[in-house]
C-alpha positions in Angstrom: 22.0 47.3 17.8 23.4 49.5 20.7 23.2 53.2 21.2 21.2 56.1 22.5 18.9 57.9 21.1 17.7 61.3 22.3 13.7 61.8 21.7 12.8 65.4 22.4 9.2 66.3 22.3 6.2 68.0 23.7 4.1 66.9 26.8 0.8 65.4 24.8 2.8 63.7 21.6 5.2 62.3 24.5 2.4 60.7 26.6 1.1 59.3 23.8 3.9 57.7 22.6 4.9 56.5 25.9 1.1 54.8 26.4 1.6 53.3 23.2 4.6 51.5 23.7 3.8 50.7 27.0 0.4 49.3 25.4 -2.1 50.9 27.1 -5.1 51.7 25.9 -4.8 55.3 24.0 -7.7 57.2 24.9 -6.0 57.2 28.6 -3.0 58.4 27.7 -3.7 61.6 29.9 -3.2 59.5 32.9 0.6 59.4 32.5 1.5 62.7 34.3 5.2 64.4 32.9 6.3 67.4 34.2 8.3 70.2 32.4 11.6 69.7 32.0 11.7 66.4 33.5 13.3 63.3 31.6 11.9 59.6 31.1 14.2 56.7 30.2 13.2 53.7 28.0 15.5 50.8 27.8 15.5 48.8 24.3 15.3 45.4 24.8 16.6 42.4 22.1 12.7 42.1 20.1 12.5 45.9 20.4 10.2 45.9 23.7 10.7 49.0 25.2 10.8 49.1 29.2 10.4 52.3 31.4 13.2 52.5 33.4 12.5 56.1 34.7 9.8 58.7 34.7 10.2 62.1 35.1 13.5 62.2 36.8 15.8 65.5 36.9 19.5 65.4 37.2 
């Protein structure tokens, strides 16, 4: 399946999600730093692995 898909969200449920899926351990998802109003891309691979391709980038 191809496409984009536009996840909005705030600072702490973001972190989480991305320390999840980038399988670290939870309780140090604090350690990811995001600043306001940046962007962070995930590319979807074929078995649904996601992959960071960017972290808080602006255009």
């Amino acid at each position: 399946m191809e496409g984009i898909l536009l996840l909005v969200g705030h600072n702490e449920i973001n972190r989480f999600y991305m320390a999840h899926k980038l399988g670290m351990t939870l309780k140090n998802y604090r350690k990811i730093v995001q600043q306001n109003s940046s962007l962070t891309f995930f590319q979807l691979g074929e078995n649904e692995e996601f992959t960071l391709e960017k972290l808080n980038t602006t255009i």
